[in-house]
C-alpha positions as CSV (number, residue, x, y, z in Angstrom):
1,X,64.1,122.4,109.3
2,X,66.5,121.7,112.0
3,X,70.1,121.0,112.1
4,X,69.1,117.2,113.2
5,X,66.6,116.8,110.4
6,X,69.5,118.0,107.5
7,X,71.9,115.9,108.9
8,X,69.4,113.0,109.0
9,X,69.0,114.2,105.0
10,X,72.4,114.4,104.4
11,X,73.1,110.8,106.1
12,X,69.9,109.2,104.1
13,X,71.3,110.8,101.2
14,X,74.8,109.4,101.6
15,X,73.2,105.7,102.0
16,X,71.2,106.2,99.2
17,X,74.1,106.7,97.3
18,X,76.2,104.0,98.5
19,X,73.5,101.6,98.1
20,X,73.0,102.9,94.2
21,X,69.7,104.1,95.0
22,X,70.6,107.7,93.5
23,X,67.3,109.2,92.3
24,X,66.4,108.3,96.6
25,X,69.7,110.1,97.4
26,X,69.1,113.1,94.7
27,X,65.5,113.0,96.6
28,X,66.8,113.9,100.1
29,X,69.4,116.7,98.9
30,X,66.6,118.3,97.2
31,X,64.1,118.6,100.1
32,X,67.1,120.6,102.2
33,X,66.2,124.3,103.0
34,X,67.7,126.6,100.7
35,X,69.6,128.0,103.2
36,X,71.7,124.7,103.9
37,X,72.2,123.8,100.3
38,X,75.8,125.8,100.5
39,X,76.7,124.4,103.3
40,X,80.1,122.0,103.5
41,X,78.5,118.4,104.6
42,X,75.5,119.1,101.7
43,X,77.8,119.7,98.7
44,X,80.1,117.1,99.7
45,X,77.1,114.7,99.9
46,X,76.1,115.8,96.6
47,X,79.6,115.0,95.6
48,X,79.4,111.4,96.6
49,X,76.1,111.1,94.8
50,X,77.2,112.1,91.5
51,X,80.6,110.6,91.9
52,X,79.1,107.5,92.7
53,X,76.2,107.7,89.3
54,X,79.3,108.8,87.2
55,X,77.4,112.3,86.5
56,X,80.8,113.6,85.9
57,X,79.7,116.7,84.9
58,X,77.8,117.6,88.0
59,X,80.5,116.0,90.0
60,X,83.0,118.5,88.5
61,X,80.6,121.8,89.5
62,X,80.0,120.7,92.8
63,X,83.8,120.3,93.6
64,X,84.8,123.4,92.1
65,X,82.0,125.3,94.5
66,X,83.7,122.8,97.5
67,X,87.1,124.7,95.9
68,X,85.5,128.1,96.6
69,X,84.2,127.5,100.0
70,X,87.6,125.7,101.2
71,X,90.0,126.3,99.0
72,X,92.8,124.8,101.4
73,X,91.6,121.2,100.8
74,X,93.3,119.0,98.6
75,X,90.6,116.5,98.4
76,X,88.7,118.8,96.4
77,X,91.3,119.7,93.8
78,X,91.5,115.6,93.6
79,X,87.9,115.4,93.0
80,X,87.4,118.1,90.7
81,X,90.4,116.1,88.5
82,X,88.7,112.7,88.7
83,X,85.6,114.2,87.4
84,X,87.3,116.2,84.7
85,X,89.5,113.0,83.2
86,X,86.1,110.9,82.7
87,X,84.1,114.8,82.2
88,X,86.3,116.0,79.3
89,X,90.0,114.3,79.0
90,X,93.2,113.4,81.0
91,X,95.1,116.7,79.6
92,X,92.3,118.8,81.5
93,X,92.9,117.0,84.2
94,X,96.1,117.2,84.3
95,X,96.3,120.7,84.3
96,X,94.3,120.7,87.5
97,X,96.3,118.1,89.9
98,X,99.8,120.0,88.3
99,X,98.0,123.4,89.8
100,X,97.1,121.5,92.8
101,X,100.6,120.2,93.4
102,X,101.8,123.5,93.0
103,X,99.7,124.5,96.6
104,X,99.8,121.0,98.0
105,X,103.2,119.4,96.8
106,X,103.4,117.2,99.5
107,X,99.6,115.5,98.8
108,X,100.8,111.7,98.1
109,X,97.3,111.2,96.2
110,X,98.0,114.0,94.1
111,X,101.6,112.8,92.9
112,X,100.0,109.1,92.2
113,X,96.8,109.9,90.3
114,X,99.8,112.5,88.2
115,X,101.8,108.9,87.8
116,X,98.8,107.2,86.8
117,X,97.8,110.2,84.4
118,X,100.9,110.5,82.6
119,X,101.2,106.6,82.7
120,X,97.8,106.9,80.5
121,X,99.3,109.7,78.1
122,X,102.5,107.2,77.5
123,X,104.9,109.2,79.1
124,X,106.2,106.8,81.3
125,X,109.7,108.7,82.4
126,X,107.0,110.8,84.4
127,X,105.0,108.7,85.4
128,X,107.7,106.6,87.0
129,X,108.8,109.9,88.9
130,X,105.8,110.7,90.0
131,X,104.9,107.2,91.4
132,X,108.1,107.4,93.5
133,X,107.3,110.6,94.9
134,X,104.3,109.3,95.8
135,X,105.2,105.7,97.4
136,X,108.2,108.4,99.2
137,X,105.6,110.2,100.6
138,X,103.1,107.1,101.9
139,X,104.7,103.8,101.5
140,X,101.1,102.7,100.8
141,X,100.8,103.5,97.5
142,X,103.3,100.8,96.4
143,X,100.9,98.5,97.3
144,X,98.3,100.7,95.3
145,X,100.2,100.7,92.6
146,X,100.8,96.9,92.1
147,X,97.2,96.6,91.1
148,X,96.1,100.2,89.4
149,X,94.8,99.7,85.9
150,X,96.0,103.2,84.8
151,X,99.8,102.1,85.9
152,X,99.3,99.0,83.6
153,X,102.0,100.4,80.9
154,X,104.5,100.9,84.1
155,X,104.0,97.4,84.3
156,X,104.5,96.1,81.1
């Protein structure tokens, strides 16, 4: 197959998903050579598609092999958290955004998804912290935070 033909895969794969239509999407992925299944734009596309069916589980694997392969991207770390808090619990994920912000302490999304966590857990001193670190970091996220569902208790 040619790189044209597993991009095209990859691209039906990501509309697939976007549309809902995952078993379409899963499809696509699975007709990929072998030898591109490892590659960057095909587990980041399988990503999407479990992200978007809530396969949480999957989701996780697939961005902790994204962590392996490019360990200096945040947006994996991120990833692998979200699917962990619905996977298994918010402590779990916790543990892996307070690793993450150890590598990328000036990640924004990182320091409001810990605000929203520990908003979640009742610990709202921390939360509170870590929302301002985040809206200090990208003013956008005060915005964000207005509306978030997890920040609800912050709210209250």
């Amino acid at each position: 197959m040619q790189a044209f033909q597993i991009r095209r895969k990859v691209t039906a794969a990501s509309g697939f998903a976007e549309l809902g239509l995952y078993q379409e999407a899963v499809e696509e992925l699975e007709e990929l050579p072998e030898s591109s299944r490892d590659d960057m734009p095909v587990l980041a596309t399988w990503l999407q598609v479990y992200q978007s069916w809530g396969k949480w589980s999957e989701a996780a694997a697939v961005a902790e092999r994204l962590i392996q392969k490019d360990p200096d991207a945040a947006d994996w770390y991120i990833a692998l958290a979200f699917a962990i808090r619905r996977a298994q619990n918010l402590a779990a994920a916790e543990v892996i955004l307070g690793a993450a912000l150890q590598k990328f302490p000036a990640n924004a999304t990182i320091h409001f998804n810990l605000a929203c966590y520990y908003a979640q857990l009742n610990a709202l001193d921390k939360a509170r912290l870590y929302l301002q670190k985040a809206i200090a970091i990208d003013e956008s996220f005060r915005t964000i935070a207005l509306s978030d569902p997890d920040l609800r208790p912050l709210r209250e």
